[in-house]
Structure formats: C-alpha cells, structure tokens
C-alpha positions in Angstrom: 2.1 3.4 21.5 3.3 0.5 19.9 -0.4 -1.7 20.0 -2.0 2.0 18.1 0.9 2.3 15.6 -0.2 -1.6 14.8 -4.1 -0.5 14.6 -3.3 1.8 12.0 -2.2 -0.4 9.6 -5.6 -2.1 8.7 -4.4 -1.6 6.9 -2.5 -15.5 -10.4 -3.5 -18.3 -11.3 -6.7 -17.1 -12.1 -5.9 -14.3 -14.7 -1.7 -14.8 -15.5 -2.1 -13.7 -19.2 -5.0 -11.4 -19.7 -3.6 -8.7 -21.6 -0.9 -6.4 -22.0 -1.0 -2.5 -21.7 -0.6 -1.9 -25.2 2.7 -0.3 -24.4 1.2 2.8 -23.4 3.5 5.3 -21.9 2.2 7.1 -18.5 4.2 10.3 -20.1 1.2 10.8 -22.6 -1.5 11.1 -19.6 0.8 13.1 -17.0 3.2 15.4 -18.8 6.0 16.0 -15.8 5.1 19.9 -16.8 1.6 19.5 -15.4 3.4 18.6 -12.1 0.1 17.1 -10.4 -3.2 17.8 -11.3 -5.8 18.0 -8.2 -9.6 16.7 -8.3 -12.1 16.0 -6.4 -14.8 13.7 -5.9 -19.1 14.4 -6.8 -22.2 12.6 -6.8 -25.2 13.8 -8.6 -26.9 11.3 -7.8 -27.0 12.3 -4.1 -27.7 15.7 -5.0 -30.3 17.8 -6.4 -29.9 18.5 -10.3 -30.6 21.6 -9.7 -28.0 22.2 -7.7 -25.7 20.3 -10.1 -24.6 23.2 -12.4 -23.8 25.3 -9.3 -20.8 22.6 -7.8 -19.3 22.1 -11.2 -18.6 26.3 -11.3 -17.6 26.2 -7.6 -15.3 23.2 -8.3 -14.1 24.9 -11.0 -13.5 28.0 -9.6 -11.7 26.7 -6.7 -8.9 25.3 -8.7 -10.0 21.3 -9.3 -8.9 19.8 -12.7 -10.9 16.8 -12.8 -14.0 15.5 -10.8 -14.5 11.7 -10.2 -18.0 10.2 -10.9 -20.0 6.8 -10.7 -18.5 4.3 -7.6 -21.6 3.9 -5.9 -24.4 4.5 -8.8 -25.1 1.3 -10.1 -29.2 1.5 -9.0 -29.3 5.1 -11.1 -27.8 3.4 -14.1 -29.2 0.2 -14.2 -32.2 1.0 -11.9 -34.2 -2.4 -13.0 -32.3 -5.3 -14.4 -31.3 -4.9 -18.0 -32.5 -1.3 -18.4 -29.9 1.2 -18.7 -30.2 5.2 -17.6 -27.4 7.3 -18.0 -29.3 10.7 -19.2 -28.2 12.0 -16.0 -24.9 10.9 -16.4 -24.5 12.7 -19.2 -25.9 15.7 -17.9 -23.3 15.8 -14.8 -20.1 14.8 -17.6 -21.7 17.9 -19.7 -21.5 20.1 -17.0 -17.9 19.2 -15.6 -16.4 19.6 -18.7 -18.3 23.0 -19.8 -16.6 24.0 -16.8 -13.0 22.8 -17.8 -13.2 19.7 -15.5 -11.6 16.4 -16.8 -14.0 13.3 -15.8 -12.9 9.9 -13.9 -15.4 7.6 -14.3 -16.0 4.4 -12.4 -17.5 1.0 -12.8 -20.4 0.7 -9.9 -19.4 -2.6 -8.8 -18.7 -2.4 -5.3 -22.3 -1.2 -4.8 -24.4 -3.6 -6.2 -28.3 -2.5 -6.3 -31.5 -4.3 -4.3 -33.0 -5.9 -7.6 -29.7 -8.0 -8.1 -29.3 -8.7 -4.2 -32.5 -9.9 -4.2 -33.3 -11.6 -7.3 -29.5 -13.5 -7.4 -29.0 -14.3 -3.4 -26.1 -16.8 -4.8 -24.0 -13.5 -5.6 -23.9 -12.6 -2.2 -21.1 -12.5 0.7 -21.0 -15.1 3.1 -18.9 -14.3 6.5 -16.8 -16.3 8.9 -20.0 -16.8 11.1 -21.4 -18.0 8.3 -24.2 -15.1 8.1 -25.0 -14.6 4.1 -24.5 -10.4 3.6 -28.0 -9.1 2.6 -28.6 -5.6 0.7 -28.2 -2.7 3.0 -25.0 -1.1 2.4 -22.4 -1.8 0.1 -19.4 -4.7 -1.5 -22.0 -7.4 -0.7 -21.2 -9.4 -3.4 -19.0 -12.3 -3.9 -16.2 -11.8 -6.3 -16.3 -15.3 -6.9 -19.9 -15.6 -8.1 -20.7 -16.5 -11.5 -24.0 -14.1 -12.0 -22.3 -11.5 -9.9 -19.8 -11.0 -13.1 -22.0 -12.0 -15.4 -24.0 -8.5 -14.5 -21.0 -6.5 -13.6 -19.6 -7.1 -17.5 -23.2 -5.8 -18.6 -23.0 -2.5 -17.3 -19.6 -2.6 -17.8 -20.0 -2.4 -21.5 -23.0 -0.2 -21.4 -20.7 2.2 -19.4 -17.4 1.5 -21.8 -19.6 1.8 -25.1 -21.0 5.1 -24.4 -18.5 7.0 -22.8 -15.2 4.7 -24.4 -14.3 7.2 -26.7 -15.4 10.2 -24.8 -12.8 13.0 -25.0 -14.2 14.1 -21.9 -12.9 11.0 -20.1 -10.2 11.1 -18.6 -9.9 7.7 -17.3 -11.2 4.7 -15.3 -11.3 3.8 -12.0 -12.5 -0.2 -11.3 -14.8 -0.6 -8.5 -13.9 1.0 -4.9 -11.5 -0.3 -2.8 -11.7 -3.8 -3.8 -11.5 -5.9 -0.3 -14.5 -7.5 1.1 -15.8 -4.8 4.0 -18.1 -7.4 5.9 -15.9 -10.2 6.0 -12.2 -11.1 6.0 -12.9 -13.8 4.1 -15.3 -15.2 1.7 -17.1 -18.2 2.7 -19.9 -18.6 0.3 -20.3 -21.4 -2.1 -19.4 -20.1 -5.2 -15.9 -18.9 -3.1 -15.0 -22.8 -2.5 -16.3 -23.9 -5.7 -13.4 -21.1 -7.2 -10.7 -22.3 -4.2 -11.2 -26.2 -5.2 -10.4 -25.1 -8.8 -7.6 -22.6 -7.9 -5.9 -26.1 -5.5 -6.4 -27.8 -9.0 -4.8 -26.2 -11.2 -1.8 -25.7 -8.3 -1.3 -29.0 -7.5 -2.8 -31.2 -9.9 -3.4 -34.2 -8.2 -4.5 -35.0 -4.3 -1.3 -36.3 -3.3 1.0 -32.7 -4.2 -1.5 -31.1 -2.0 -1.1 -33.0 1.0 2.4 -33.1 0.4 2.6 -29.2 0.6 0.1 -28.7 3.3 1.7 -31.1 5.6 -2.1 -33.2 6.1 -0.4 -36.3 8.2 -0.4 -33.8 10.9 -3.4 -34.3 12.9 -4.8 -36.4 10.6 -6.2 -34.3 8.3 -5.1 -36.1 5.0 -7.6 -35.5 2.1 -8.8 -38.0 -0.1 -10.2 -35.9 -2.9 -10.6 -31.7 -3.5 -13.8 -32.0 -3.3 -13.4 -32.7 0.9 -11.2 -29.9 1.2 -12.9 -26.4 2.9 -12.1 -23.0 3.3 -10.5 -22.8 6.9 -12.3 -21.2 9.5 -11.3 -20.9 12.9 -15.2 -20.5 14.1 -16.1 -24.0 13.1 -12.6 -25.6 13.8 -11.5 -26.5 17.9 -8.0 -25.9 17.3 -6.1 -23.6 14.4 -6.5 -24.5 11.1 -3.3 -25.7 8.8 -1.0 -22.7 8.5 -0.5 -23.8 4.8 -4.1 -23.7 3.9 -4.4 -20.8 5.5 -1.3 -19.2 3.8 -3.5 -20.5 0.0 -6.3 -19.2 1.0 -4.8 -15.8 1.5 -2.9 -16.5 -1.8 -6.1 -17.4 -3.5 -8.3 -14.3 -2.1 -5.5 -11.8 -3.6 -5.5 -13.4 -6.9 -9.7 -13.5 -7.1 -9.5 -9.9 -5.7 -6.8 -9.0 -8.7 -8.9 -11.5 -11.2 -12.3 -9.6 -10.7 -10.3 -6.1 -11.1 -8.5 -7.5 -14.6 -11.8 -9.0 -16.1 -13.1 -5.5 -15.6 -10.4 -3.6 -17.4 -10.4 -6.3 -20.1 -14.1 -6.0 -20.4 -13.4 -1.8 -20.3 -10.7 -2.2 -23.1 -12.8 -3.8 -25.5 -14.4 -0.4 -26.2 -12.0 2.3 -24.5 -10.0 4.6 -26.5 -6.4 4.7 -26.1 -6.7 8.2 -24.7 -7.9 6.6 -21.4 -6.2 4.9 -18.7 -7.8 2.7 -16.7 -6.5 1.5 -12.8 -8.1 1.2 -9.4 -7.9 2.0 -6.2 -6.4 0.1 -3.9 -6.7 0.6 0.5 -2.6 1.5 1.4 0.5 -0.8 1.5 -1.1 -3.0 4.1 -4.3 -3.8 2.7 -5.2 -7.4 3.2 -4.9 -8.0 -0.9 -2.3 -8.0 -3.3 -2.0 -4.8 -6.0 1.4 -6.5 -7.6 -1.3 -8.9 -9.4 -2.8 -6.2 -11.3 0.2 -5.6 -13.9 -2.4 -5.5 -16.3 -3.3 -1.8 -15.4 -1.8 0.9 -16.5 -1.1 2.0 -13.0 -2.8 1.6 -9.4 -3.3 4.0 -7.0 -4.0 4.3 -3.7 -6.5 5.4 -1.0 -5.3 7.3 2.4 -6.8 8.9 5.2 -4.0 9.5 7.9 -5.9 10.7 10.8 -8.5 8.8 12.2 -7.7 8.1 15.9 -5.5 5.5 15.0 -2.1 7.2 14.8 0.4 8.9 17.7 2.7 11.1 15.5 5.2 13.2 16.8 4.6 16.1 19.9 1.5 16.7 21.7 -1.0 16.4 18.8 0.8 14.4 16.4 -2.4 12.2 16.2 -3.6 15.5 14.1 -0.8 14.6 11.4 0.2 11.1 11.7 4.2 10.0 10.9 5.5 10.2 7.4 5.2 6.8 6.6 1.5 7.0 6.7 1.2 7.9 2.8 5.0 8.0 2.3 5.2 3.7 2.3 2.2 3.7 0.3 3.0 6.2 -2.4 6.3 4.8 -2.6 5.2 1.1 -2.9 2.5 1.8 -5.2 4.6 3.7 -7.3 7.1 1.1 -7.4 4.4 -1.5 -9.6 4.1 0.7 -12.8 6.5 4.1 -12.2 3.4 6.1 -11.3 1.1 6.2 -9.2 -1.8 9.1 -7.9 -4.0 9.6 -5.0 -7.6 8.4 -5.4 -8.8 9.3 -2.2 -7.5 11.9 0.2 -8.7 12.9 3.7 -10.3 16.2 3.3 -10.5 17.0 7.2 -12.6 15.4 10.4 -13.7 11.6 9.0 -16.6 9.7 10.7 -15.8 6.0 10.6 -12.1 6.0 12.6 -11.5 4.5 15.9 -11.9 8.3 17.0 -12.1 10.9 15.1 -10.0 14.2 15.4 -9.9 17.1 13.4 -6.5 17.3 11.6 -3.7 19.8 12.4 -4.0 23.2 10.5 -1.9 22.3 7.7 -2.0 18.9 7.2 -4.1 18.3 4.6 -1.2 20.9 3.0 1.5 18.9 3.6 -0.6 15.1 2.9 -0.8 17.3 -0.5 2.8 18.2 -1.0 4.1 14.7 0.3 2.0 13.0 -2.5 3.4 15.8 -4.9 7.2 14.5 -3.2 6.4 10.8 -3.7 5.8 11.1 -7.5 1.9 11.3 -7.9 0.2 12.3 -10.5 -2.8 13.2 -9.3 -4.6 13.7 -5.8 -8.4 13.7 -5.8 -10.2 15.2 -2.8 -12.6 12.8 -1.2 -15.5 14.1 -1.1 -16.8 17.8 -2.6 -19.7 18.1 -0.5 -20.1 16.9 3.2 -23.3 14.6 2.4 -26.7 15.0 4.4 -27.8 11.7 5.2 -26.0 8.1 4.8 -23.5 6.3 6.2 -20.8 9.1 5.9 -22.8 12.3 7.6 -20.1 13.6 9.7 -17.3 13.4 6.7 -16.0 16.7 5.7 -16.4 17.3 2.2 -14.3 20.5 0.4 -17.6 22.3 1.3 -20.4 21.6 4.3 -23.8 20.1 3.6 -24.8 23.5 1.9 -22.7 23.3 -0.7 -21.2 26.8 -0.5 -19.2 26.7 3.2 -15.7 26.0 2.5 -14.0 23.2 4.9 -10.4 24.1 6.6 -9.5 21.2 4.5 -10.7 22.6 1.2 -9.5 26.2 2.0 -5.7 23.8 2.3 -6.7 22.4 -1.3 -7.5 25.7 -2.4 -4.1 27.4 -1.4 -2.4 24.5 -2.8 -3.9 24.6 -6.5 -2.9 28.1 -6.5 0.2 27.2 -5.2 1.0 24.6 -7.8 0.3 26.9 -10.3 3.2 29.4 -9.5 5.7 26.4 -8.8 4.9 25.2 -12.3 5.8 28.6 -14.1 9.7 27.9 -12.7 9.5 24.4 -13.3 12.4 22.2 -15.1 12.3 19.0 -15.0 15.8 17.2 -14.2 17.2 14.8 -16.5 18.4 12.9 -13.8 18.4 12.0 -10.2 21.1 13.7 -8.4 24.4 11.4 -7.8 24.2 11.7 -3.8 20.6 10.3 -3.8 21.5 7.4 -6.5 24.1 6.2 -4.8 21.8 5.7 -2.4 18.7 4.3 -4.1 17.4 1.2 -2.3 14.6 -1.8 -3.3 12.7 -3.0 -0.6 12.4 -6.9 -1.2 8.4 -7.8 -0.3 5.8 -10.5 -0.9 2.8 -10.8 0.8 2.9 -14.2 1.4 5.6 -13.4 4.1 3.2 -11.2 5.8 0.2 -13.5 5.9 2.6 -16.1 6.8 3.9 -14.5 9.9 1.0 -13.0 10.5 -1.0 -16.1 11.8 2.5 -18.1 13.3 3.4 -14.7 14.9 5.0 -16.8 17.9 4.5 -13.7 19.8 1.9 -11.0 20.6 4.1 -8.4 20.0 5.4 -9.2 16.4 3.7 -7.1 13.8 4.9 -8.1 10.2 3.3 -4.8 8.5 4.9 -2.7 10.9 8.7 -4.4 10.8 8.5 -3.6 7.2 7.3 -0.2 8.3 10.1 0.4 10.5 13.2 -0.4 8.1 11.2 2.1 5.4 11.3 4.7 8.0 14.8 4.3 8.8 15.6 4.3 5.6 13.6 7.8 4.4 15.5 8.9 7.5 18.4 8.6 5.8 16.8 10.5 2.7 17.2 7.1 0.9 14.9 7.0 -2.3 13.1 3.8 -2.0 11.2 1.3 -3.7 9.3 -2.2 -3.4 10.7 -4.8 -5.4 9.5 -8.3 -6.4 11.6 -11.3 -6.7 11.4 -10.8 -10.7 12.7 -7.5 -10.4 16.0 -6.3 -11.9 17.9 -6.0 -8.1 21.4 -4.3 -10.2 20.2 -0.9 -10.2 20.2 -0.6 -6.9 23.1 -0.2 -4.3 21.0 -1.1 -1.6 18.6 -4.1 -0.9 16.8 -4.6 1.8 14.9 -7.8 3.0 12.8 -7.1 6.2 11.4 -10.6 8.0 11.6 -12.5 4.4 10.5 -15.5 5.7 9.5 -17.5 2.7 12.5 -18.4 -0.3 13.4 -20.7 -2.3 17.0 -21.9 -3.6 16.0 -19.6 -6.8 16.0 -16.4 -4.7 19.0 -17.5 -2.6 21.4 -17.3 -5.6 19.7 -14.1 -7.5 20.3 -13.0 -3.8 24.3 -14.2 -3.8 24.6 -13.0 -7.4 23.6 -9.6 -6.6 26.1 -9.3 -3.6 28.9 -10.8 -5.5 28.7 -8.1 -8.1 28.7 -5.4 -5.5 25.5 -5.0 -4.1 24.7 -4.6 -0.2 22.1 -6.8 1.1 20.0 -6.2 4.4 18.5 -9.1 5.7 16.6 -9.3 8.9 15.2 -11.9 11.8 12.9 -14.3 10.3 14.6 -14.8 7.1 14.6 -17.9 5.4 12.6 -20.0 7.9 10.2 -21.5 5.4 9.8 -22.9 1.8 7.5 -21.0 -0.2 5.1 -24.0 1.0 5.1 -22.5 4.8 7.3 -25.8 5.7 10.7 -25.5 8.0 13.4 -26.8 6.0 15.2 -30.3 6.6 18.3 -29.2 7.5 19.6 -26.6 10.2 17.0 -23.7 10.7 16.9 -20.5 8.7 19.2 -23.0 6.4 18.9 -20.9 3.4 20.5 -17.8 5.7 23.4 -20.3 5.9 24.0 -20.8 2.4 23.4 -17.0 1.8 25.8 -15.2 4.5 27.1 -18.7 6.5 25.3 -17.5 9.6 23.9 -20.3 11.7 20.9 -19.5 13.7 21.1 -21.5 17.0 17.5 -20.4 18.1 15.0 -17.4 18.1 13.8 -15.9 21.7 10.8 -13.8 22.4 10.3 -12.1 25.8 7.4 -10.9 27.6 5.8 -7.6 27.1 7.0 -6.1 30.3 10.2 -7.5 30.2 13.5 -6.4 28.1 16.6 -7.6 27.2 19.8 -5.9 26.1 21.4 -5.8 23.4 24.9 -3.8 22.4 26.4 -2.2 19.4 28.5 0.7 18.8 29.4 0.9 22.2 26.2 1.5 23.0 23.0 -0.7 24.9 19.7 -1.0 23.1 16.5 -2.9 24.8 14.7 -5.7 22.8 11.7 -7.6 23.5 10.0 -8.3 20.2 12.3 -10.7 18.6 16.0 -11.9 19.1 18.2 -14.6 17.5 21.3 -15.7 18.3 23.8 -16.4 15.8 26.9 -18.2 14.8 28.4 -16.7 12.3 31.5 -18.0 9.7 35.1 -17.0 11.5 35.4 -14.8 8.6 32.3 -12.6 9.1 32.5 -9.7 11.5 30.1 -9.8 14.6 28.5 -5.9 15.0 26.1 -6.8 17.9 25.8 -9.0 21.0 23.9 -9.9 23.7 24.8 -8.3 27.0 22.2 -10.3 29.4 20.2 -14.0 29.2 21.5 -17.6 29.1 22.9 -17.0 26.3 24.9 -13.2 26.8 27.7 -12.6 24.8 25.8 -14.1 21.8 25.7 -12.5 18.2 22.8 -10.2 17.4 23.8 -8.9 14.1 26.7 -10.0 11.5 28.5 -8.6 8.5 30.2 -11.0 5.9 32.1 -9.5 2.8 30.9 -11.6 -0.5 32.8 -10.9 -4.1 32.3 -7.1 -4.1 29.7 -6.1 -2.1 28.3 -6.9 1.4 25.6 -8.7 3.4 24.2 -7.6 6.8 22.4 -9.8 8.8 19.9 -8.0 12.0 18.9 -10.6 13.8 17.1 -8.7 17.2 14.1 -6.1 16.7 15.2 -3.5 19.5 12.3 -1.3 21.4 13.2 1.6 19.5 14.7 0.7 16.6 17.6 3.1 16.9 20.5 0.5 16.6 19.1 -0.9 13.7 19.0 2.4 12.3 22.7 3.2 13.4 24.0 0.3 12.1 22.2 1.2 8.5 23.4 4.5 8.6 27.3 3.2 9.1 26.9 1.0 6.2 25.5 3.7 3.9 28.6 5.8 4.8 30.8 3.1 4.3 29.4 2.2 0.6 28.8 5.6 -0.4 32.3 7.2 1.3 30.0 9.8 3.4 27.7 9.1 6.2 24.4 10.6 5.5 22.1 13.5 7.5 19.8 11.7 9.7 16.9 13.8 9.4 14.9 15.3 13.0 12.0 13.5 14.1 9.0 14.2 11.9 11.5 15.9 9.3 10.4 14.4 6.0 12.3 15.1 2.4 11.7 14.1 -1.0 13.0 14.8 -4.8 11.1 14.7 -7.6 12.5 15.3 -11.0 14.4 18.6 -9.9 11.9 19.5 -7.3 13.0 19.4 -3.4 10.1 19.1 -0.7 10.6 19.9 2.6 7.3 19.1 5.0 7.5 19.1 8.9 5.1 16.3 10.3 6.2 17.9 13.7 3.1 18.8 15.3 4.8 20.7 18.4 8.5 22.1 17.2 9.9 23.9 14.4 11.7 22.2 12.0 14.5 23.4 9.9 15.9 21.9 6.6 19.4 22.0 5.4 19.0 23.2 2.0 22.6 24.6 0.4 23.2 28.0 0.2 22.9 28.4 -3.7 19.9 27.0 -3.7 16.7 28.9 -5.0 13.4 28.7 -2.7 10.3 28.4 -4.7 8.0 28.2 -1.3 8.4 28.7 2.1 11.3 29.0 4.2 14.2 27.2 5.8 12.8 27.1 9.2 9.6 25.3 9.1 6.3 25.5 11.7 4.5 22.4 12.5 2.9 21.0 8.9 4.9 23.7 6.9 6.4 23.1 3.8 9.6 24.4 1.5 10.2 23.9 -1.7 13.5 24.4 -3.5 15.9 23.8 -6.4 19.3 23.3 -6.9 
C-alpha cells in the first residue's frame, strides 16, 4: 500500500521582476454568485467541420459554460513557418459563442509542429541518455532554446493580436502542463548554456560556488563555469554532488516558471483587461515550482485521480482515490493567488495510468463537488469527445467517438450543472468564515527545495518527502482544519496554526520569523528532518538539526531508520504506535514536556516527540513517522483542543468536509460503507441527505 500511495504522486533568477498583475481583482472574472462555472474541452482541429456546429449545440445543451480551444494546434495555425491560419479558428470561437459558450484559448507551445522540429534541431530536448527528442509526439522542445522562444513569441502575438480584445475570450491558458514529458531533465546545449548563466548570476565568482557546493569533496573543485555540467547519474560512477543537484532542480523550476512568464508578458502586450491569463500546472507534486509564477493572475491545476495508482478506502477505493488526491492540490494552488480552477478533470476510464479502471459511479460527482468545496472557480471536462485515433484512443471524453453517446462521466457533469444551477438560486454568500473553523485555520509551511533535497539524500527507501507532507494535510482535513500552503514571505499571524512537515532547509532568517510567530501566540508544528541543512544543502557546524535547538531547545542526538520488515515502538497517550520510516531521539530543555517515547531499541525510553511553551503560544516537535500515522494525528488533535478550548470531530475514514463562503459540502470518498455527516439540526439541506452512500454528496447551510 504504502509503495502505490508513493506512485501516485508523480506527481527566479531568471524572470524576478517581469511584471505585475495590474491589480486586477479575481472578483471581476468569478463573481462568488456564479458559484463555479463548468467547461469542457474541444478540438476542431481533430474533427470534421462539419460536425463542428453540431458539438458546440450539444455542449451547449448539456449545461457547459465555456469550451477550451488551441493546446495542441500549433501546425493548423502556423502550418508553414511564418504563415499564419486561423480562419478556422475563428469559425470554432464563432460557433461556441453563438451557442452561449465562453472561450479559453491557449498558446500551442507544448506541441511544437514538424517544420520547426526539423528546420531548428537546436530547439529540441535532450534526455539523460543523452538521446536528442525528435518530432513525433509532443513538449519536445527545450525551454531553454533561444529559437524555440524566439517562434513561440511569434505566434504568440499573432494569437494575442487577433483574439486580445475578443469579448468572446474569456481567458488564457499558457502551454499544457509545462514539465518536460520525455525527460526529467534537460540536457541539451542550450540548457547548460542557461545553467552556467543562472550559477553566474547566483554566485558571482568561481570561488562562492565551490564554497556552496562543497567541491573539495572528491575532488571536484572547478576552475571556471565554463567546466561545470549538468549532473547526470548515467555518465557519472558514483552520485553526483547533492548541491548541484539541489541547483539544478532550482534552476529547472525557475526556466519552467521563466518560459510560462515570458508568455504572459508577450500575451499582455495586446490582451484586454477583460482576460485573465494562467496555466496549468500537473498537482501539488509536480516536479516544478507554480509559486514562481506570481506574475499570473492565478494557476490552476490538472487531476486525474484514478488511474491505477491509488488504494482508497473499501474494496474499490482505487475507483475514487482518498481525499487528498485533488483536496492538497486545490488547496495549495489556491493558496498562491486566492483562487484557483480545475483545467483538467478526469472525465471517466483514462488510457495512459499504470492500469486503468473505470471510476466508481459517482465519482466524477463528487471530484466535482470537492473542487466546488476547495474554492474553484471553474472545472473544465477533459475531453468532449472520446478521440478516434492518436495517442489518447481509449480516453473517455463527455461523449464516445460518435459524438452523440453520452459517457457515465458526462451524464455526472450533466447532473451536476443542473445541480449547480438550483444551489445557486438559494445562494448567500457569507461575509465571513465561521469562528469554529478560524480558530482553526492553519498554513502549511513548504518549499520545494526541501522536497528535492530529501528526495535524492532520502537515507532510506522508505522515506517519501511528497507523501510526509501528504500525510500531515490529511490529518489535518481530518480535523476539518481549513488549510493553506504558505511561503517563508508569507504573513504567518493570521493563522493559529503552522505547520512545518520535514523542513529540512532554513536559515537563521526563518528561525526567528519562526520564534516571533510563537512568542505572540502562535502554535508551531515542526517535524523529523527539520533544520538539518543550510539553504546550501550543507549540515551545520555545530550540533545537528542546530537550528531546532535555537528554535524549541531540543537536541537531536541521532536519527534511526529500520528495515522495511521490521518495526519499532513508539508510545504516547498511553498508547503503542509502530514506526519504521523515521525516528529521532531527542533531548529536550528540562522545561519542555516530553509527549512520546521509545518503548524498545538501544536507545528505549528515549524522547519521540516534545512540547515547549514559548511567550504565548506553543511549539511541538514530532520527531518519529509511525506506520499509520495515528499518533501523530492524536497528538494534533489534543493540541487543537487545547488552543481552541474544544477538541475537534475526527471525521470517518473517507469522510471529507469543506466550507466555502456559506456553503457546507459533504462528499463520502467511501467506496464500500455509508457515511453520515453531523450537520446541526437547524441547519437547511440544499442537496442530499445526512446519511451518505459511497461517492454521495450533501450540501447545507447554516
């Protein structure tokens, strides 16, 4: 279970001070009142024109707002180089909006056609083997290459010039997905060319470089940039520097954000105000970094939670997948810019997972109403039509290959436009969150560079980064907790709670916005692995995890892994817990208050997890992953009722609840028992009931 949870989960220098937003306000384009509009994505192109007229009125008379148009066109718009076609674009915008459908359109980027692969080889991909991508299929192209951009901003004004101040747009999407498919990293020329530069500008001179990447080790001292390469395990007998590694990762997510933000600049040159403009990025756990991207006006996300990769809960919870699935995305995408939408959402059976089920009856539903819980403003379908040849044959569309066949999953859409509809003819919004839910409102502290970090010094097999993280946002949605990701910069005094899961990487900076935020009553939640490292990826020159000792004045003695088929114990609350993933053992000030210990090992008796009082509020220190996770989430739950003066409802397994601006969602992720929600007695029941069946939903005020 725990190695197919992990499979799941695949998930700036460069352009600091590109532009601002304008000051735009998100309110203007999603009016709470409209609730959360639903569309669905089309491609003429792929279709007979025809036939064109006929989808938009189906689309349109199955309850879509919006359709989404142009990802994977380039070669119809710019079918040789320099000359531009978009007479059939226009035809397909003419015919969405003559049938009352708003417009998303895209830049074609991540599909680059065969007259620029071939013409401009020095544009394309280059893998860790180091096999140069050829046309074929799609993100081929280097993000890094100069002509690559240089033809990207071409049709990028073509497209922003025509359609820019197009009521009929509704906004713009920037390339698909942006994270290099064929390779996990780039190893092309023009990709160390931009990686010398990047180390450059960092460190300045030669000397700050080896400094920070530790180069007396093994010899590996450089005497100029110009020596250094990307690292790559295939050509290297033993690993490559952590720290380069660590700046390579940095430098991928900032070229990844950089080629995104010199689109939208290029798109705001000649787009209306009346249009926002964002991208899509691949979950919470994609390999890049969608924090960079400030510069949009929001980012949103792409999810498919079932393809053979999940366990869920009861017999067929692999149909459903676990809350977390889109809940920690939504809510971390969310967190960047206050809103967020679905850009792509599984419409049934996919063709590309590890296997691939159909989904629970239902569960497209409740993906739907979870993203509706979560705050989005939109959710678009992906795809209309199942296609008949490609890459993608055996992905269900809203309809089959015929056009006309509705799916299961768009007869789910279906009932939940109409569903929306009636909810939005009671709907109020709130002024204001309700008090029980803000006293609880918690920031999840999270950089990437923790998660590369750990991810190639993992120290064991077992140790998942992604999925640590994932466990403390489970816990706390568990608790009904509203949650979001916060950055160091962030304003930590709004919220009661803060939690820090495996922060591995601080500097003194953090550690006293960190003892600030305690001392004027904030709670802190710090676990194993905190403080190990200098944001260079070096140990610090002092006691281990010293920052944790300034912090809370807990000394960590040593860390301890165990083998995969071994455990050992671990007790708190008068109860045992196993543990295998992780465990240190601490020494804590005589003042703190020890809440767990070792019960077996050398080094029994030993402190597991420690509580110290700072000015007015609190810090927590978790020091052991456990198997199951349950004493970590019983020692949360005490804390919560002790700060809060009651000790919150943990939710049933696969019972998930949100609020959104006086809106209460019940959904039941169950895929084998009923489920049944404690909503108060004077409440008023928009939809559903109490007492929910696998994938059912309730919604409610109060």
């Amino acid at each position: 279970m725990k190695q197919i949870r992990i499979l799941f989960f695949h998930s700036i220098l460069a352009f600091s001070t590109l532009f601002s937003v304008n000051g735009q306000s998100l309110e203007k384009w999603f009016p709470k009142e409209d609730l959360m509009k639903i569309g669905v994505y089309y491609y003429p192109e792929q279709w007979p024109e025809k036939q064109w007229s006929r989808d938009f009125q189906n689309m349109a008379k199955q309850g879509f707002q919006f359709t989404h148009i142009g990802e994977f066109a380039w070669t119809f718009m710019e079918p040789e180089e320099g000359k531009f076609d978009f007479k059939w674009l226009d035809e397909a915008i003419n015919l969405a909006s003559k049938n009352g459908l708003k417009v998303i359109l895209c830049t074609p980027s991540a599909a680059p056609p065969v007259w620029l692969s071939e013409k401009y080889p020095e544009t394309l991909v280059q893998n860790v083997e180091g096999t140069t991508m050829v046309h074929g299929s799609r993100t081929h192209c280097s993000w890094s290459s100069p002509k690559y951009r240089e033809l990207v901003e071409k049709v990028d004004q073509e497209l922003a010039k025509r359609y820019g101040k197009d009521k009929r747009i509704w906004g713009w999407q920037i390339d698909n997905e942006p994270s290099h498919y064929s390779a996990e990293y780039d190893y092309s020329a023009p990709t160390k060319a931009r990686f010398i530069e990047w180390l450059k500008v960092k460190y300045s001179t030669i000397d700050k470089l080896n400094e920070s990447w530790g180069t007396s080790f093994w010899s590996i001292r450089y005497q100029n940039f110009e020596q250094i390469r990307i690292p790559n395990s295939r050509e290297l007998p033993q690993p490559a520097n952590p720290h380069a590694v660590l700046d390579y990762r940095r430098f991928t997510a900032a070229e990844c954000a950089g080629f995104v933000s010199f689109q939208a600049k290029t798109l705001r040159k000649f787009v209306s105000d009346e249009q926002w403009i964002t991208t899509n990025y691949m979950g919470s756990h994609n390999p890049n970094d969608p924090f960079l991207n400030k510069d949009l006006d929001f980012l949103t996300l792409t999810s498919y939670p079932v393809a053979g990769f999940a366990v869920g809960f009861g017999n067929e919870g692999f149909r459903i997948n676990e809350p977390s699935a889109l809940g920690q995305p939504l809510d971390y995408f969310r967190s960047i810019k206050g809103k967020t939408g679905v850009m792509e959402l599984q419409p049934g059976q996919v063709n590309w997972g590890r296997y691939n089920p159909q989904p629970f009856p239902g569960a497209v539903r409740l993906w739907l109403y979870q993203s509706f819980g979560a705050g989005s403003a939109f959710v678009c379908a992906y795809r209309y039509r199942q296609p008949r040849f490609g890459g993608e044959q055996y992905h269900y569309g809203m309809v089959g290959p015929d056009g006309v066949t509705p799916s299961p999953g768009g007869l789910e859409y279906q009932q939940t436009i109409k569903e929306m509809a009636e909810l939005k003819k009671s709907f109020k919004p709130a002024k204001e969150m309700p008090l029980r839910l803000k006293s609880m409102k918690t920031g999840i502290l999270f950089k990437k560079d923790n998660i590369w970090d750990m991810n190639y010094q993992r120290q064991t097999s077992q140790w998942n980064p992604n999925l640590h993280v994932t466990k403390y946002y489970e816990a706390l949605r568990a608790l009904q907790a509203p949650v979001d990701f916060l950055e160091e910069s962030s304003d930590f005094s709004e919220y009661p709670f803060l939690v820090a899961p495996a922060y591995q990487l601080v500097d003194q900076k953090l550690i006293s916005k960190l003892t600030k935020y305690v001392q004027k009553g904030g709670n802190l939640i710090l676990s194993c692995r905190f403080g190990q490292k200098d944001n260079n990826a070096q140990l610090w020159e002092g006691p281990f995890q010293e920052p944790l000792k300034k912090l809370a004045g807990i000394q960590v003695k040593f860390f301890d892994v165990l083998p995969d088929d071994k455990y050992g114990k671990v007790t708190y609350g008068g109860r045992n817990f196993e543990w295998n993933n992780w465990g240190e053992v601490l020494e804590p000030e005589t003042t703190s208050t020890v809440l767990a210990t070792y019960i077996d090992q050398y080094y029994k008796k030993g402190a597991a997890a420690v509580e110290k009082k700072l000015g007015k509020g609190t810090i927590t220190y978790i020091g052991v992953e456990t198997e199951s996770f349950k004493m970590e989430r019983e020692l949360m739950k005490t804390l919560y009722g002790k700060v809060t003066g009651k000790t919150p409802d943990e939710l049933a397994e696969g019972l998930e609840v949100s609020y959104r601006d006086g809106l209460w969602v019940g959904m039941n992720f169950h895929s084998t028992e009923n489920r049944t929600v404690n909503i108060p007695s004077s409440a008023k029941i928009l939809l559903g009931e109490r007492e929910l069946k696998p994938c059912g939903v309730v919604v409610w005020t109060e």
